[in-house]
N, C-alpha and C positions, 0 to 999 in steps of 0.2 A: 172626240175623234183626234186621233196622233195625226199633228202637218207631213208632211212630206217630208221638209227640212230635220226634224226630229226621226223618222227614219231613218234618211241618211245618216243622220248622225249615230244610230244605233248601228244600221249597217256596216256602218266605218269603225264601230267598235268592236263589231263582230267579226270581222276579218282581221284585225288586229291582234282579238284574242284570241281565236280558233285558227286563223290561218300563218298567225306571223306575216302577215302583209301590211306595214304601216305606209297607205294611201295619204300623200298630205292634201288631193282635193277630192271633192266629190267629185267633180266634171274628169277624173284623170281618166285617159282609157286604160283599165284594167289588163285589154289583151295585150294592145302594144306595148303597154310598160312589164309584161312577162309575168304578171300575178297570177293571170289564171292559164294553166292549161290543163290539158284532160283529168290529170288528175286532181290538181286543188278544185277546179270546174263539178265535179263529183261533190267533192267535199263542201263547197259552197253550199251547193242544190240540198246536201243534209244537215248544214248547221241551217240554215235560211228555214227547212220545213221543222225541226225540234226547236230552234229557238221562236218560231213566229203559228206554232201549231195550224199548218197546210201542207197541203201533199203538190207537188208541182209535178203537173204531167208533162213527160220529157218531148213526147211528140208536138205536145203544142207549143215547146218553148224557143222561141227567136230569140238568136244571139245577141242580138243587139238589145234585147234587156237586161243583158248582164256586160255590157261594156263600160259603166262608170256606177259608183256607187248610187251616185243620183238616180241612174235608170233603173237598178235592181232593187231601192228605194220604191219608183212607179210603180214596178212589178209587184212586190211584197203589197204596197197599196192596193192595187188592183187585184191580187188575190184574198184578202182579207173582206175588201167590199164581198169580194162574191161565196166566201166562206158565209160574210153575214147575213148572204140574201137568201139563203138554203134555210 
């Protein structure tokens, strides 16, 4: 099983390569430092489900699991448990 920590860090290289946002922490907030708005926020939601094979349903999605890399790390984890529990 991939840690959490190793997520992040995938995370943080995924947005780096796909989005041109080089984050230098996991804990940074995302919104208030200007990285995501509606539209890179899209573009997140579809690198995050092609690179990590999940489909993320928008209505049950809380913002505040995409405010730091670390938290969209939780998320991707906690979508992946429940990919494997299917």
């Amino acid at each position: 099983m991939v840690s959490e920590e190793d997520l992040a860090r995938e995370v943080q290289a995924l947005l780096e390569r796909k989005l041109a946002a080089e984050v230098e922490s996991v804990d940074a907030d995302l919104l208030e430092a200007g990285f995501l708005n509606s539209l890179t926020l899209v573009e997140l939601l579809w690198q995050l489900e092609e690179h990590f094979g999940f489909r993320v349903v928008v209505e049950e999605l809380d913002i505040e699991n995409l405010r730091s890399v670390r938290s969209i790390a939780r998320l991707v984890a906690g979508l992946k448990r429940a990919c494997a529990a299917v």
